[in-house]
TORKOL-4160 file (C-alpha; in steps of 0.2 Angstrom, whole numbers, padded with zeros to 4 digits, m for minus):
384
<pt num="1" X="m0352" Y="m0319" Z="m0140"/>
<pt num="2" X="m0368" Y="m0329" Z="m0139"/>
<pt num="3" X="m0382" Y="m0329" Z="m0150"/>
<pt num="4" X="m0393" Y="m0322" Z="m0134"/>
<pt num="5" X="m0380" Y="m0308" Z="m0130"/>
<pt num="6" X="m0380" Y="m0303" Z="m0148"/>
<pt num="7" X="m0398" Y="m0300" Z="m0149"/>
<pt num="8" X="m0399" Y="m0291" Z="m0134"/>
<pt num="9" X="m0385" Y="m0280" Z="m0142"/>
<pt num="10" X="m0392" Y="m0277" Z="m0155"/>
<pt num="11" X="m0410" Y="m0273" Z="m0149"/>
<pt num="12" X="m0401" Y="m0261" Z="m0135"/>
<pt num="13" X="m0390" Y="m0252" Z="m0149"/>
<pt num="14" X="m0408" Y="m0251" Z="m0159"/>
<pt num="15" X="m0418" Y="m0244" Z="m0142"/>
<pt num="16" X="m0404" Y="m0231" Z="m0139"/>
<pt num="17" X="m0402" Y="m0226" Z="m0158"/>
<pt num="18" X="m0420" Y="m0223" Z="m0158"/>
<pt num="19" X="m0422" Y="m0215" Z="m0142"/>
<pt num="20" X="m0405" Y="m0201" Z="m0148"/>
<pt num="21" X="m0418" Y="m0197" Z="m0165"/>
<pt num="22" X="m0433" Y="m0193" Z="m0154"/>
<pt num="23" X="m0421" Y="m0182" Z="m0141"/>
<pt num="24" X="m0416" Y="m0174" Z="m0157"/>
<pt num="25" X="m0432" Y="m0171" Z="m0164"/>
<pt num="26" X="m0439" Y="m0165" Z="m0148"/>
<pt num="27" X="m0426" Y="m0152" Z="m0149"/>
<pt num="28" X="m0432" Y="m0148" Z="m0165"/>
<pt num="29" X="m0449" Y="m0148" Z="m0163"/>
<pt num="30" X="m0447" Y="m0134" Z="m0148"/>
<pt num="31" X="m0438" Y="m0122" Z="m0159"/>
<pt num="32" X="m0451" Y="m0126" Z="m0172"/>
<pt num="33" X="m0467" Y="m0124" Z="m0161"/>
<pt num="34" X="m0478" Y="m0109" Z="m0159"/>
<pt num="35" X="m0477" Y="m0098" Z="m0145"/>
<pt num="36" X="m0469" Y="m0082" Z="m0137"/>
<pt num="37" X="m0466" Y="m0086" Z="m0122"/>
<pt num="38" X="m0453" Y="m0103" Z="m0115"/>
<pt num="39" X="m0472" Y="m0110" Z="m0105"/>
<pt num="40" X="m0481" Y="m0108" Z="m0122"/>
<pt num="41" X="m0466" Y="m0116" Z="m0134"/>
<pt num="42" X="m0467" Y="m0131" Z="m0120"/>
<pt num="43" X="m0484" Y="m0136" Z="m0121"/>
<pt num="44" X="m0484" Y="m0133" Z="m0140"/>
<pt num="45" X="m0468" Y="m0146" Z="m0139"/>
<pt num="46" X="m0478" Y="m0157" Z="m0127"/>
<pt num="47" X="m0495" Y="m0160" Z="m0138"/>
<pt num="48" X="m0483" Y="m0162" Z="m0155"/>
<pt num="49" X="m0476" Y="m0176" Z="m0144"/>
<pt num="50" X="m0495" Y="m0184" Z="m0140"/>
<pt num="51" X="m0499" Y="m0183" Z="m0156"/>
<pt num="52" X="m0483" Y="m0190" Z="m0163"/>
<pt num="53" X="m0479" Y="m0204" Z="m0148"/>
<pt num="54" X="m0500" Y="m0208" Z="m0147"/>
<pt num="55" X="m0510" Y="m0201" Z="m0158"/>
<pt num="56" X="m0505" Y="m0214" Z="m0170"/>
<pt num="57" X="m0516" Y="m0228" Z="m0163"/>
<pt num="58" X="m0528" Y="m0217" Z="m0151"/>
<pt num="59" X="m0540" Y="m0202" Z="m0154"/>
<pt num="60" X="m0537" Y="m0191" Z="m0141"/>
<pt num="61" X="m0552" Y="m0178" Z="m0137"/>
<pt num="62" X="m0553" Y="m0167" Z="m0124"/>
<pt num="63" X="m0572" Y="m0172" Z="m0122"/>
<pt num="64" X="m0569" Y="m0189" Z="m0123"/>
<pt num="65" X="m0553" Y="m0191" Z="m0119"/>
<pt num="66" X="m0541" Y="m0205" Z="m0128"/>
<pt num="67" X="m0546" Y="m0220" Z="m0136"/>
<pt num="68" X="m0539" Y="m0232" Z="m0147"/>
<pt num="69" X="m0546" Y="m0234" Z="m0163"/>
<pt num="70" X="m0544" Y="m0251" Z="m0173"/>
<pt num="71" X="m0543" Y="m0241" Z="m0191"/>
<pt num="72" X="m0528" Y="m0233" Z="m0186"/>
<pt num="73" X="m0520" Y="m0248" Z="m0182"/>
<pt num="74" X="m0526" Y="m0256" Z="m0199"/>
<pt num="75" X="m0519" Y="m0239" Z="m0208"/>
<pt num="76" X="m0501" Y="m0244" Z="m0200"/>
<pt num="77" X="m0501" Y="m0261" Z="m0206"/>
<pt num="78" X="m0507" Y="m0256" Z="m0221"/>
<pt num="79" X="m0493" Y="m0246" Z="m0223"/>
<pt num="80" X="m0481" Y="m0257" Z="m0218"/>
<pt num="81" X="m0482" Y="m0269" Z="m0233"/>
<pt num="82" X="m0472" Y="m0260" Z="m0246"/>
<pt num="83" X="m0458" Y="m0256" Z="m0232"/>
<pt num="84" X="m0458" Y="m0274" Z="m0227"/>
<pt num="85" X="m0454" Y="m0280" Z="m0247"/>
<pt num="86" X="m0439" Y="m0265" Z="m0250"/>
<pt num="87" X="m0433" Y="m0269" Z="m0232"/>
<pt num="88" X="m0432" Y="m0290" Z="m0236"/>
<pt num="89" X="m0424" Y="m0283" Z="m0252"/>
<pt num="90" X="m0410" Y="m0275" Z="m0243"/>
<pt num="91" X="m0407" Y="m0285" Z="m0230"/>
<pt num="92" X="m0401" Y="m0299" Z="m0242"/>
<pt num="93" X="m0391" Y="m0287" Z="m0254"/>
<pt num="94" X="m0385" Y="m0279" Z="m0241"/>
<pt num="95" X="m0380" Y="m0296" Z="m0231"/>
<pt num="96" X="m0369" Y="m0301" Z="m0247"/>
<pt num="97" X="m0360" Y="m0283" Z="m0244"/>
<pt num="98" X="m0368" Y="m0278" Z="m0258"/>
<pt num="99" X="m0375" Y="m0260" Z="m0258"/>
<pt num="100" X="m0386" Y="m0260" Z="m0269"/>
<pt num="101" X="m0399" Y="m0244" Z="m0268"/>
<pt num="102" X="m0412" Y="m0255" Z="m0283"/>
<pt num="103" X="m0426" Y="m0256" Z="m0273"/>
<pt num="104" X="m0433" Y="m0239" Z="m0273"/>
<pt num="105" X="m0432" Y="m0239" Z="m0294"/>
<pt num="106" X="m0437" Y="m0256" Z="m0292"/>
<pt num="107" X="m0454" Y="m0257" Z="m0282"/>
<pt num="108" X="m0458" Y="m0245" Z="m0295"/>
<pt num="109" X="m0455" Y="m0252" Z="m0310"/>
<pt num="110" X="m0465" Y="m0267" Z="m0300"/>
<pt num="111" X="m0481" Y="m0259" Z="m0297"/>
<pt num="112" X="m0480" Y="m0251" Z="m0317"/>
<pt num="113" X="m0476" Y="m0268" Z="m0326"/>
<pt num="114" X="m0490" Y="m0277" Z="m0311"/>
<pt num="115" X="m0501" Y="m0261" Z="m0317"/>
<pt num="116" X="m0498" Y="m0265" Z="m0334"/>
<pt num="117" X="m0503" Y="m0285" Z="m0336"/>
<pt num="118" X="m0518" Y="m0280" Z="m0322"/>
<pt num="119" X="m0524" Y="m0267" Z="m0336"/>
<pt num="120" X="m0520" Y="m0278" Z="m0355"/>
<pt num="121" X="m0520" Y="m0296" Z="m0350"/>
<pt num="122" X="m0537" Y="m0304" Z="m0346"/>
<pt num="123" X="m0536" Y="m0318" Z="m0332"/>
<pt num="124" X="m0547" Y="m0327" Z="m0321"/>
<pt num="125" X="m0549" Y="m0319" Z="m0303"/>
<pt num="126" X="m0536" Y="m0323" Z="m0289"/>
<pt num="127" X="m0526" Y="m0331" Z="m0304"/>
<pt num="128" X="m0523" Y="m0312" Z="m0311"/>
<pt num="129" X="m0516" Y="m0302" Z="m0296"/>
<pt num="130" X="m0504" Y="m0317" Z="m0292"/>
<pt num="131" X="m0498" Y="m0317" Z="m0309"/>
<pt num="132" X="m0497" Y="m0298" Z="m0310"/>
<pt num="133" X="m0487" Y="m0298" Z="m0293"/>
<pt num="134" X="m0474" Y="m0312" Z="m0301"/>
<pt num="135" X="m0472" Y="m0304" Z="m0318"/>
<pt num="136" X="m0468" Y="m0288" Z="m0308"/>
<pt num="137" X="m0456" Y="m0297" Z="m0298"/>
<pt num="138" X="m0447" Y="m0306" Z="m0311"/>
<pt num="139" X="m0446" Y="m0288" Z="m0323"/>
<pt num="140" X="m0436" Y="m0280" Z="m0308"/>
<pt num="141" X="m0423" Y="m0295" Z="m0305"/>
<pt num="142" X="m0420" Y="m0297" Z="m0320"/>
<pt num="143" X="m0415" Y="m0279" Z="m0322"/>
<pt num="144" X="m0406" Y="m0280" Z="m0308"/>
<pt num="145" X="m0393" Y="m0292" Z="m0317"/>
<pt num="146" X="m0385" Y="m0276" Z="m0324"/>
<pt num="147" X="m0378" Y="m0268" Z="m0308"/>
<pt num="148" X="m0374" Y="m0287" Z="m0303"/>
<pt num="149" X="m0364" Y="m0291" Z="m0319"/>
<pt num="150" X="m0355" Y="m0275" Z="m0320"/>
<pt num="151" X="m0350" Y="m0278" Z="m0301"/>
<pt num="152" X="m0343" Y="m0295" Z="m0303"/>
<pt num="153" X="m0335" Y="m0293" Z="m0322"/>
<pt num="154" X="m0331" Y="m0274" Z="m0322"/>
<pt num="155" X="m0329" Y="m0270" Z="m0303"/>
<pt num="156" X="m0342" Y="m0256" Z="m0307"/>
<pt num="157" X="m0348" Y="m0250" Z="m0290"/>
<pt num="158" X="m0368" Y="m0256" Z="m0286"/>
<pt num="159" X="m0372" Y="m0242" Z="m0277"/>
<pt num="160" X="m0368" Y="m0229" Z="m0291"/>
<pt num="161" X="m0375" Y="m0242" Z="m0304"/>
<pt num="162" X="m0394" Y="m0244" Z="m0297"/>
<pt num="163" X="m0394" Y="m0228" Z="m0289"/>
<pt num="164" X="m0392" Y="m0221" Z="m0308"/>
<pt num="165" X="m0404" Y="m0235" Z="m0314"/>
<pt num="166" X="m0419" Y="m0229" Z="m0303"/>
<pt num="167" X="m0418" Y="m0213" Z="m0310"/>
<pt num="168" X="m0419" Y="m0221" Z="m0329"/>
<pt num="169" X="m0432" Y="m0233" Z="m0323"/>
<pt num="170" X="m0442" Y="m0218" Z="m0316"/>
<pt num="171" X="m0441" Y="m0207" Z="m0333"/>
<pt num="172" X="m0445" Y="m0221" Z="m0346"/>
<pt num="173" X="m0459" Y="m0226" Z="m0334"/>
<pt num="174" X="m0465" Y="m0208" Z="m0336"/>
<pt num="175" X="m0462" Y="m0206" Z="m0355"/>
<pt num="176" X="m0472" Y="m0220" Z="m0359"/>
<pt num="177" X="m0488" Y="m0215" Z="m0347"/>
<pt num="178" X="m0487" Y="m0198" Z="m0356"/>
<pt num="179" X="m0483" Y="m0204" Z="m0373"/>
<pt num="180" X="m0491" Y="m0220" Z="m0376"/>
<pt num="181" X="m0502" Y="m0227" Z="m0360"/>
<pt num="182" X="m0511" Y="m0211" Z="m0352"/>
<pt num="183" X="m0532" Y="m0212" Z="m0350"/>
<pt num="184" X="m0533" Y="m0197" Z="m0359"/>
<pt num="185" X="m0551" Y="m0194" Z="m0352"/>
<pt num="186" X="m0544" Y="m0190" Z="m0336"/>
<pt num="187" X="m0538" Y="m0172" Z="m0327"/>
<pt num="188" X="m0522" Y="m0180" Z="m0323"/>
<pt num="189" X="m0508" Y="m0193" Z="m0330"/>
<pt num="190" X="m0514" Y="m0210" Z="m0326"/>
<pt num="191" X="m0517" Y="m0226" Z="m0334"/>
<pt num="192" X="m0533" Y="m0236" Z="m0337"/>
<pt num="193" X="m0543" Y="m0241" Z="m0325"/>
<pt num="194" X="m0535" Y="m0258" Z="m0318"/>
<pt num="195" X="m0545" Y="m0277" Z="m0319"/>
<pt num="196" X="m0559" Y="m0280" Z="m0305"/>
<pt num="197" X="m0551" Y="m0300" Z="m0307"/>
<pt num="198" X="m0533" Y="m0290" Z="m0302"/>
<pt num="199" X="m0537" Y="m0282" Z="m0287"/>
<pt num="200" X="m0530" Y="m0291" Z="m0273"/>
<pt num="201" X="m0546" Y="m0291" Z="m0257"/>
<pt num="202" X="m0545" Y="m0284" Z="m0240"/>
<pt num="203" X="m0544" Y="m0295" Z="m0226"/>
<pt num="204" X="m0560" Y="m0292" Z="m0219"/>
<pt num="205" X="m0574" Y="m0287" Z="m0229"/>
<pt num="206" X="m0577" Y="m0270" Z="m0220"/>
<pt num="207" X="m0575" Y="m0251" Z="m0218"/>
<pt num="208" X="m0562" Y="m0250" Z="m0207"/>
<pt num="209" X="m0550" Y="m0263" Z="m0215"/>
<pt num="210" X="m0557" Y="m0261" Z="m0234"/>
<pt num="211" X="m0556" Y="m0240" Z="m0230"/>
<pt num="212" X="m0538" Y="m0243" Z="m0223"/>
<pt num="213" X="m0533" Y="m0255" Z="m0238"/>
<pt num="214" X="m0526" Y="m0267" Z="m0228"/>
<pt num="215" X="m0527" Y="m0281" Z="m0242"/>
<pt num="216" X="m0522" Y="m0299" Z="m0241"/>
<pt num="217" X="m0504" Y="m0290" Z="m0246"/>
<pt num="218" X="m0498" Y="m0289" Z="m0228"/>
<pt num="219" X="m0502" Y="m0306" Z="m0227"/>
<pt num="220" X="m0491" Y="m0311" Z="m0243"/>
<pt num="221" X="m0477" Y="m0298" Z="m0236"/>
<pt num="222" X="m0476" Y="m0308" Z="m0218"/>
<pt num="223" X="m0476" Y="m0325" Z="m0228"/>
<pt num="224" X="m0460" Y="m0317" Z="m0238"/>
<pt num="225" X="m0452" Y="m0312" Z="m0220"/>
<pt num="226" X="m0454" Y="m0332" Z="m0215"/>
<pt num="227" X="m0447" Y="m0337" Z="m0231"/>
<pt num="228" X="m0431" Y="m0326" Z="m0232"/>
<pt num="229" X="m0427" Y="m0328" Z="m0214"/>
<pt num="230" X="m0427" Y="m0348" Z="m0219"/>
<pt num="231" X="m0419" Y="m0342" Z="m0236"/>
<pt num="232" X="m0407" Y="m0334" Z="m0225"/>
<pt num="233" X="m0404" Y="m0346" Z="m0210"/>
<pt num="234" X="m0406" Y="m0362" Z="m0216"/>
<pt num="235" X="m0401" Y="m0366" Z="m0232"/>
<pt num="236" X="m0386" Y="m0367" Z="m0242"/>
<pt num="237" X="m0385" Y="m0350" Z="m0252"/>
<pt num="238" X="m0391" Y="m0340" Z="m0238"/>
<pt num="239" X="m0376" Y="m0348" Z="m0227"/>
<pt num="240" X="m0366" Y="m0342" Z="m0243"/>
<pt num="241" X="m0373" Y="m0324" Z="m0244"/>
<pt num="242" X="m0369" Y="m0320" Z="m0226"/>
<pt num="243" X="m0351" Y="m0328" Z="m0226"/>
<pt num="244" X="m0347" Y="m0316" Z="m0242"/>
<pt num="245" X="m0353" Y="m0301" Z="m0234"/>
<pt num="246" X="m0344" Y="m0304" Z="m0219"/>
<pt num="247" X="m0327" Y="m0308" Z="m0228"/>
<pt num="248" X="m0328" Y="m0309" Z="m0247"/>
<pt num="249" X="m0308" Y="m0314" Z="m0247"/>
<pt num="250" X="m0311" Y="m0329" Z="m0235"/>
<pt num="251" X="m0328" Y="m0334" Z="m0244"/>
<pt num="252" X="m0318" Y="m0336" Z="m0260"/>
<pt num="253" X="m0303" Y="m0344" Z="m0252"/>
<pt num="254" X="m0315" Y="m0357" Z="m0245"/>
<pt num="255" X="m0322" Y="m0363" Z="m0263"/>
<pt num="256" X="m0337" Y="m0353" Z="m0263"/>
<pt num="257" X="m0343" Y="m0344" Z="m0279"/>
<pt num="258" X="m0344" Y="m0327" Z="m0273"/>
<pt num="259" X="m0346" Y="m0320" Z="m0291"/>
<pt num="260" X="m0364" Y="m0329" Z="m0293"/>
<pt num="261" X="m0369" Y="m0325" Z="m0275"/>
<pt num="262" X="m0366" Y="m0310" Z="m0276"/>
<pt num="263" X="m0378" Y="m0309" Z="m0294"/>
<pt num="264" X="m0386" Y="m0321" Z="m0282"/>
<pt num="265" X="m0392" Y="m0307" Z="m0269"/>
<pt num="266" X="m0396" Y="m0295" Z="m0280"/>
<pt num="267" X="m0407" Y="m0304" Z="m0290"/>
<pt num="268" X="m0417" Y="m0308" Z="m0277"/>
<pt num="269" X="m0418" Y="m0292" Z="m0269"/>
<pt num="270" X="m0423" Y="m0284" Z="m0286"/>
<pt num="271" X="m0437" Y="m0298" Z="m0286"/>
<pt num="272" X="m0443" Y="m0293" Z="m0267"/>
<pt num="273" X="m0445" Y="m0275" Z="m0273"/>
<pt num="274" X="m0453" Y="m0278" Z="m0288"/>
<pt num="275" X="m0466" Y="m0291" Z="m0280"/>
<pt num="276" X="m0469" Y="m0278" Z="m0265"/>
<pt num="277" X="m0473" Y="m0265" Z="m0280"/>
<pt num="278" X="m0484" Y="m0276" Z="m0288"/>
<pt num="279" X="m0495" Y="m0279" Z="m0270"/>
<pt num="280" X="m0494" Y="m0264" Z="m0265"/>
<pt num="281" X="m0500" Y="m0258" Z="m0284"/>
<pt num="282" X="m0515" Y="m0269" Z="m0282"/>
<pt num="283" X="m0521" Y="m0270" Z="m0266"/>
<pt num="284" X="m0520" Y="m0251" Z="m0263"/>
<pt num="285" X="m0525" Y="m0244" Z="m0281"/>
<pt num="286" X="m0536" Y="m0245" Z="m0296"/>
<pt num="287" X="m0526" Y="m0237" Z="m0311"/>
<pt num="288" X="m0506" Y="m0234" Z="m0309"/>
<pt num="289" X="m0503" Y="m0213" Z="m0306"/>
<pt num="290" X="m0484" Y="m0214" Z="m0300"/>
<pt num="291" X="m0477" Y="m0199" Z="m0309"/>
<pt num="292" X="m0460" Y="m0200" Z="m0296"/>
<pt num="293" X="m0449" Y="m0213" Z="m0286"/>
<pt num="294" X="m0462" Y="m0215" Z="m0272"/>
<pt num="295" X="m0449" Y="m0218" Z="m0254"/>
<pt num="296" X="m0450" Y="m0235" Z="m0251"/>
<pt num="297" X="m0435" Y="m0239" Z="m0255"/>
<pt num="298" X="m0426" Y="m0228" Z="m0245"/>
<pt num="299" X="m0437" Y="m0230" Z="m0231"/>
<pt num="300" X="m0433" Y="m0249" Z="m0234"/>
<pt num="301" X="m0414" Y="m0244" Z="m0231"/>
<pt num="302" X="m0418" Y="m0236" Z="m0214"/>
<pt num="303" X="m0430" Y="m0253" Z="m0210"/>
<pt num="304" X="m0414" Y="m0263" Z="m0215"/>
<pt num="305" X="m0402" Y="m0254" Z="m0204"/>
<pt num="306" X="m0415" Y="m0255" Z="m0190"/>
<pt num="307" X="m0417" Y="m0275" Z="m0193"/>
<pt num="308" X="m0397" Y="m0277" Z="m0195"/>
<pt num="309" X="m0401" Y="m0287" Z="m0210"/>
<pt num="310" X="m0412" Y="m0300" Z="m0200"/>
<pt num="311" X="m0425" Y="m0303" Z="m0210"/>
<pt num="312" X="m0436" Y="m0310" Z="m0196"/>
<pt num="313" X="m0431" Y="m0291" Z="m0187"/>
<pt num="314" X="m0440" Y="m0282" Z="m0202"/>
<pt num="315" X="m0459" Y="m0282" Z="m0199"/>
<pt num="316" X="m0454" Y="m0275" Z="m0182"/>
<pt num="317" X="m0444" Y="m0260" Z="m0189"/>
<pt num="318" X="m0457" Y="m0257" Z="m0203"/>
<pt num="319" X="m0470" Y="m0255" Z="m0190"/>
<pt num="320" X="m0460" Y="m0242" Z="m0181"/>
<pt num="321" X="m0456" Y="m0232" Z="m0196"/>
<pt num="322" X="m0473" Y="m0233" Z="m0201"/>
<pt num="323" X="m0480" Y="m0228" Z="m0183"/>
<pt num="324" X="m0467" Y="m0212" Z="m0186"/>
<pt num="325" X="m0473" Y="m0208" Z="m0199"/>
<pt num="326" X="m0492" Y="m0207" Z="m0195"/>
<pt num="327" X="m0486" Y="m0197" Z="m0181"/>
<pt num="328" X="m0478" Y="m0186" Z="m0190"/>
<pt num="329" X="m0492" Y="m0182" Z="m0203"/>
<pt num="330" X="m0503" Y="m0181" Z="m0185"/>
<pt num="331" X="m0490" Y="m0169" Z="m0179"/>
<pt num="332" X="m0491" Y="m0157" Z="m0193"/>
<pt num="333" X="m0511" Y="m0157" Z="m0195"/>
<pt num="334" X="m0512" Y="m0156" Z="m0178"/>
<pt num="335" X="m0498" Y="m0145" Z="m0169"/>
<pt num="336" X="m0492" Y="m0138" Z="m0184"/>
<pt num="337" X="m0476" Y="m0145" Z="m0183"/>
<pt num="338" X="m0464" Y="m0148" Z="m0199"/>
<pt num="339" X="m0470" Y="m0167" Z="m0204"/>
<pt num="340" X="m0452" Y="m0166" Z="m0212"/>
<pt num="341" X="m0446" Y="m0172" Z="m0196"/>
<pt num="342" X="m0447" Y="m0192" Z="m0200"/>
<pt num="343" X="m0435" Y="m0188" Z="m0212"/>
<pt num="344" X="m0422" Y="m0181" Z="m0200"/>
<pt num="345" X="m0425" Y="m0195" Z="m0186"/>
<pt num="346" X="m0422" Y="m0208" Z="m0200"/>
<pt num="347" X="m0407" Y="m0199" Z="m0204"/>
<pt num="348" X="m0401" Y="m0201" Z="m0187"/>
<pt num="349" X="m0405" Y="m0215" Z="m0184"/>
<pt num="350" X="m0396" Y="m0221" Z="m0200"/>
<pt num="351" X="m0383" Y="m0210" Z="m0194"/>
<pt num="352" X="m0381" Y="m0219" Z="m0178"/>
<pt num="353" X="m0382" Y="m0238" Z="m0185"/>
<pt num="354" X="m0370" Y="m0235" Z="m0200"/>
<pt num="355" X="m0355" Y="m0228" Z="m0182"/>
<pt num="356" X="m0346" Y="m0245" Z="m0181"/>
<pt num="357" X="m0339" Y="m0238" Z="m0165"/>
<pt num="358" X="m0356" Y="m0234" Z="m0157"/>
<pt num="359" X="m0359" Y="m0245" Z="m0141"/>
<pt num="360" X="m0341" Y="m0253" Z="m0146"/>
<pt num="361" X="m0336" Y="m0254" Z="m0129"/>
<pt num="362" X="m0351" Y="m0264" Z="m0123"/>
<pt num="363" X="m0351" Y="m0275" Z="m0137"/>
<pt num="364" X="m0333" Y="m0277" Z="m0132"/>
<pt num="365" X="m0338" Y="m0281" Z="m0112"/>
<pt num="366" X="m0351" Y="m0295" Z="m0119"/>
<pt num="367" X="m0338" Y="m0304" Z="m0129"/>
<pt num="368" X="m0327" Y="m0301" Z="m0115"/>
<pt num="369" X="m0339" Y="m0309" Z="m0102"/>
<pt num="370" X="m0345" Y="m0323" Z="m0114"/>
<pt num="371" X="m0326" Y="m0327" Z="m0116"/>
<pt num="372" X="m0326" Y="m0327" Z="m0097"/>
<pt num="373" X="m0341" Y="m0339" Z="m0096"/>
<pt num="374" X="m0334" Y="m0352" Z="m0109"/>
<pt num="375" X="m0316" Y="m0355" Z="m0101"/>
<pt num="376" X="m0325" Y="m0357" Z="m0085"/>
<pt num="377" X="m0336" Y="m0370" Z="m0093"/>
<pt num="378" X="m0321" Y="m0377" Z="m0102"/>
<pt num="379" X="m0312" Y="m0377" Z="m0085"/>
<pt num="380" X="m0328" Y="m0386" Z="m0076"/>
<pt num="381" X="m0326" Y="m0400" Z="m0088"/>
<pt num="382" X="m0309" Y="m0403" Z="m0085"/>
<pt num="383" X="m0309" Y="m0404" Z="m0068"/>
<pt num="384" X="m0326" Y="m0416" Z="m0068"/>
C-alpha cells in the first residue's frame, strides 16, 4: 500500500474511532442527564453536547450569544504540553514493541528531581530551568534502564516492570516530601518555594497567556515532536527501532542489535517523560505539590494510539484529548453531566485502536487496489 493510502487509513480509522466514543458517550450522557420526561432528557443531552463539542474554545451566552475566546484556546495548549512529552515517549517505546507504561511514573519523577535542583541549586536565569528540565530528563532514563535490562537479560515483561516502578517512584517521592523536604509553614504538603531564575516565561507577557500558563514549554514540546520524527524517519537508530517492533526475529537475523535498541527506546522514552515533567514543573508551578501519579502518562497512551506511534501525528491527538477534556470539565459544571466521561471515550477509543481487525477489510481493498495500480504501471512499462 502507498505511503498516501496509508495515511488516509489511518486518519479514517482515527475519525471513525473517535466518532464510535462520542456515539457512546452520547448514549451516556442521555441516561445521565436530568429530566423526567424523553423532551427534557434531550435537551439536557443536547447542551452537555454544546458545552462538550464548543464550549471548549467559545463562550456561549444567551445574551450574547457565542464567541470565541483566545484564553480558552491558550488553556488547551497549555494543556497539551505534558501529553505531547508522555505521548513522544510512547510512541518510540512502543515503535520498538516495547510496552513500556514508564511514562506516567516517569514525568513525575521529572517534575520532582526538576523541582528539586529549581529549589537547592542556585543558577543564573534561563541557564537554571534548562538545566533543571535536563537533570530531570536524564534521572528518568536512567531509571528506565532497569525494565530495559531486565527485558533483554532476564525476559522480564516491561509492561509489569515499569507499571510496578511508577508506583515505587510515586511512594519514595511521597516519603521524602513528608519526611525530609515539606515547607512545614504551609497548610499542605509541599516543597519550598521554587527559584524565580527556574521558572520557565510565558510566551507573551500577558493575562490571557501568563493566566493560562502557556509558557515557552509548548514551544520546547513542538521542537521535541520535530526532533523525534527526524529521530524517527531519518536516521539510522530510528530505521532500527521501527524494524524491531515490526519483526524483532527478522531485525536480529538481519545483524541488528536488537538487545541495545530495545534499551535503546526505552531510555529515550524514560528521558522524554522526565523532560516533559520538568517543563511542565516549571512553567506551570512555583513549589512541587504532587502527592499522586498525576494521568499524563496514561493519557500519553491514548495520544499514542491516536498518533499510531508518529511522532509528527502527536501534537494533533494531544490537542484532541485536551479539547475533551476541557469539554468535559465544561460539561459537568455546566450540564451537570459526569466529567468522568473522558475517561470512558479514551477507553473506547483505545478499545477500538488496539482491534487489529477494525477497518481490516478496507485496509485490505487499499492494498488490493495499490497492488492493482503497480502491475498496471509495471505492465505500462513493458509495453512502452
Amino acid at each position: 500500500m502507498t505511503r498516501k493510502r496509508e495515511i488516509r487509513f489511518i486518519i479514517i480509522r482515527s475519525l471513525v474511532a473517535i466518532c464510535i466514543a462520542l456515539l457512546v458517550a452520547t448514549l451516556l450522557i442521555f441516561i445521565s442527564a436530568g429530566g423526567d420526561t424523553f423532551h427534557e432528557k434531550l435537551e439536557a443531552t443536547g447542551e452537555a453536547l454544546r458545552q462538550m463539542l464548543i464550549g471548549p474554545l467559545f463562550r456561549m451566552s444567551k445574551k450574547k450569544g457565542t464567541s470565541f475566546e483566545l484564553k480558552r484556546l491558550a488553556d488547551i495548549l497549555a494543556a497539551m504540553i505534558p501529553t505531547i512529552f508522555t505521548g513522544l515517549s510512547v510512541c518510540i517505546m512502543f515503535s520498538a514493541n516495547q510496552f513500556n507504561l514508564g511514562a506516567e511514573g516517569g514525568i513525575m519523577l521529572g517534575a520532582f528531581v526538576s523541582a528539586m535542583v529549581a529549589i537547592y541549586v542556585p543558577m543564573p536565569a534561563g541557564l537554571h530551568a534548562v538545566v533543571a528540565v535536563l537533570i530531570g530528563g536524564a534521572v528518568v532514563a536512567i531509571l528506565m534502564l532497569l525494565p530495559a535490562l531486565l527485558k533483554t537479560k532476564l525476559s522480564v515483561s516491561e509492561m509489569v516492570c515499569s507499571l510496578m516502578l511508577n508506583y515505587i517512584i510515586m511512594y519514595v517521592i511521597k516519603f521524602l516530601m513528608n519526611t525530609y523536604l515539606a515547607d512545614k509553614s504551609r497548610g499542605q504538603i509541599m516543597s519550598y518555594p521554587f527559584r524565580e531564575t527556574s521558572a520557565i516565561a510565558p510566551i507573551v507577557n500577558n493575562t490571557t497567556f501568563s493566566g493560562a500558563k502557556l509558557t515557552w514549554g509548548f514551544v520546547v514540546a513542538i521542537v521535541a515532536v520535530i526532533l523525534c520524527g527526524l529521530f524517527m524517519y531519518r536516521s539510522r537508530w530510528g530505521y532500527a527501532i521501527r524494524m524491531i517492533g515490526i519483526n524483532q526475529a527478522f531485525a536480529g537475523y538481519s545483524g541488528m542489535k536488537v538487545g541495545s535498541v530495545i534499551v535503546l527506546s526505552q531510555v529515550l522514552g524514560g528521558f522524554l517523560a522526565g523532560a516533559g515533567g520538568g517543563v511542565e514543573m516549571l512553567g506551570r508551578y512555583t513549589s512541587f505539590s504532587w502527592s499522586a501519579l498525576p494521568g499524563y502518562g496514561w493519557t500519553g497512551i491514548t495520544i499514542a494510539i491516536l498518533a499510531s506511534n508518529n511522532p509528527y501525528m502527536v501534537p494533533l491527538a494531544a490537542f484532541f484529548m485536551a479539547y475533551l477534556s476541557k469539554g468535559c470539565d465544561l460539561m459537568a459544571t455546566y450540564a451537570k453531566v459526569p466529567a468522568q466521561l473522558i475517561d470512558i471515550i479514551q477507553g473506547v477509543i483505545f478499545l477500538f485502536f488496539a482491534a487489529e481487525q477494525f477497518l481490516a477489510k478496507y485496509r485490505q481493498k487499499l492494498v488490493v487496489k495499490s497492488a492493482e495500480e503497480e502491475i498496471a504501471r509495471l505492465n505500462l512499462n513493458k509495453e512502452g
